[in-house]
C-alpha positions in Angstrom: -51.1 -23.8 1.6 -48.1 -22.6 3.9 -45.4 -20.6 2.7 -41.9 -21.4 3.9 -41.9 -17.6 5.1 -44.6 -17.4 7.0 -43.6 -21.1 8.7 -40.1 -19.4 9.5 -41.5 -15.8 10.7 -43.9 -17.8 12.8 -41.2 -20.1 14.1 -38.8 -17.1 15.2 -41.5 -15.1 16.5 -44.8 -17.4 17.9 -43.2 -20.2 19.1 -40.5 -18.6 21.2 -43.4 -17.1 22.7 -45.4 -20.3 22.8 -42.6 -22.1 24.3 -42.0 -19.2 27.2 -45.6 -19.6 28.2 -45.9 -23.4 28.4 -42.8 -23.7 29.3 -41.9 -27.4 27.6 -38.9 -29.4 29.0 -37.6 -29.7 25.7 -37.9 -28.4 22.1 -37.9 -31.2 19.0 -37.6 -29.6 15.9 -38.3 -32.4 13.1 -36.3 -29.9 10.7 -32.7 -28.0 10.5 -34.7 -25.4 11.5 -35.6 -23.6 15.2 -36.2 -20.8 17.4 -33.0 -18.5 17.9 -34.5 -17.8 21.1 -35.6 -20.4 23.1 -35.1 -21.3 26.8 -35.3 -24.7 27.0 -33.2 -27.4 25.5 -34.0 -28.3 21.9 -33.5 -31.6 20.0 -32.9 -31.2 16.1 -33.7 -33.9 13.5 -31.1 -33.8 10.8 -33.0 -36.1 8.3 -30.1 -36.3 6.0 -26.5 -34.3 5.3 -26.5 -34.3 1.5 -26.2 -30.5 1.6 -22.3 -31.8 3.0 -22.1 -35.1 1.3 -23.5 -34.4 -2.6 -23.9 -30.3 -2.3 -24.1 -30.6 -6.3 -27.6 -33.0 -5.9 -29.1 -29.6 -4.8 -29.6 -25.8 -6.3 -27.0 -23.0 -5.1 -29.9 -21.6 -3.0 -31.0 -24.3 -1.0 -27.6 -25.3 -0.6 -26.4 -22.1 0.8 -29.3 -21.6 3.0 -29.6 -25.2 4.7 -25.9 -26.0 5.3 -25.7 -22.8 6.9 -29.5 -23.3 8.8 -27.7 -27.1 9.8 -24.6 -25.1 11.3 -26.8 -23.3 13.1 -28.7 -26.1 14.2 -25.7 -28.0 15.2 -24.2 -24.8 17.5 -27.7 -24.4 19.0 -28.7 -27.5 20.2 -28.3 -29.8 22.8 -28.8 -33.4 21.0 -28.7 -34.3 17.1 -30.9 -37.0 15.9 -30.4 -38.8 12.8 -32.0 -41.7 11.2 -29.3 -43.8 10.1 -25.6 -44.4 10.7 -24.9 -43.7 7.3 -26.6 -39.9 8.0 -24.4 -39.6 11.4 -21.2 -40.7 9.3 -22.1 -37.8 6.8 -22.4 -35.7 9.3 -19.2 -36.5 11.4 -17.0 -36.3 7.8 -18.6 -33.2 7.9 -17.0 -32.3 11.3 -19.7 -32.8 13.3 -19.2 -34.3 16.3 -20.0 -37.6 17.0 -20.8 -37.6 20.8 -23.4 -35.1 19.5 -25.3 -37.3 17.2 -28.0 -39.6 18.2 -29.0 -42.3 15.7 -32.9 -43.2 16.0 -34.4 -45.0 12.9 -37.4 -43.0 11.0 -40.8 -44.9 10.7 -42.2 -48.1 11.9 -41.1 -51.8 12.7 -41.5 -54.1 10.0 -43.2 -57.3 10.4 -42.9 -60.5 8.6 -45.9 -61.8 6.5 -46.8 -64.7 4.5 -47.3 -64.4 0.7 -50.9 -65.9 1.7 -51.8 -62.4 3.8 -49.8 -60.4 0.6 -52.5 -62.2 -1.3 -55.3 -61.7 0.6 -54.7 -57.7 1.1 -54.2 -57.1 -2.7 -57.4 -58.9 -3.5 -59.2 -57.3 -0.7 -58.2 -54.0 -2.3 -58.8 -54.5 -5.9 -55.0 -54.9 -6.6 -54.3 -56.8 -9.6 -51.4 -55.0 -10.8 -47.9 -53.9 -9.1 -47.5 -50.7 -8.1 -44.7 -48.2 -6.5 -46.1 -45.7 -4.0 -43.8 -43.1 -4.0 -44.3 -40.2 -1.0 -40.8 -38.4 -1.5 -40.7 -35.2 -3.6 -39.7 -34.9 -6.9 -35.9 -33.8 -7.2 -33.2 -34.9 -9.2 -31.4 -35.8 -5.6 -34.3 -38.4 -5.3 -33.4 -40.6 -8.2 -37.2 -41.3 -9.4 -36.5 -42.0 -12.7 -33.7 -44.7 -11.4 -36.4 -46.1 -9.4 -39.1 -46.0 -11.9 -36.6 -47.7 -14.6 -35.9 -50.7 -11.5 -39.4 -51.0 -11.6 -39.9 -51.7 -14.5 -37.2 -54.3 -15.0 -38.9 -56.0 -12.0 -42.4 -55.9 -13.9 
């Protein structure tokens, strides 16, 4: 398993030097996080700006060190992505600019089905009961128990 120090000594140190001998035209970083030195114009996902919005949803740590890492992130690049309006208006009360921000949806286009192909995959699959599948991680920020109690007033 990675360690978040060795990810960030690596990402300061081998990818500047990565991206100086490929030479990329740009640099996404999916994370607040990117190379102090880099010589080519970098892209930053900002995935969400509770560290602004709801500081208190997170511990004093992580706090400090990602709202200053999205400062950083926000004087250091060239575009800001976000996946939602709601994320870019966090981030503007925030005093980020808005010509700055670049609102591109995470994940896939839905599609419409019929309750007979809902049917059909569940029995394929063996699945009689209903089910959550949860992929987020487990913080108080997250709300799982609010979701599991939904759940099971929907069951």
């Amino acid at each position: 398993m990675e360690s978040r120090g060795a990810r960030m000594a690596w990402e300061q140190t081998g990818l500047p030097a990565l991206i100086h001998r490929i030479r990329p035209d740009v640099l996404h970083s999916p994370h607040y996080t990117f190379p102090v030195l880099h010589q080519v114009p970098v892209a930053v996902t900002l995935h969400d700006a509770t560290f602004f919005s709801h500081p208190q949803a997170h511990s004093p740590f992580k706090q400090k060190f990602f709202s200053r890492a999205i400062r950083r992130a926000v004087r250091g690049s060239d575009a800001l992505i976000v996946p939602s309006q709601a994320t870019a208006d966090d981030c503007i009360a925030a005093g980020i600019a808005a010509a700055r921000l670049y609102v591109i949806p995470h994940g896939v286009r839905t599609r419409t089905v019929t309750d007979e192909q809902i049917e059909s995959f569940r029995t394929t699959r063996g699945l009689t009961r209903n089910y959550i599948l949860w992929t987020g991680t487990r913080e108080p920020r997250k709300n799982l128990l609010g979701l599991l109690r939904a759940f099971a007033l929907l069951t």
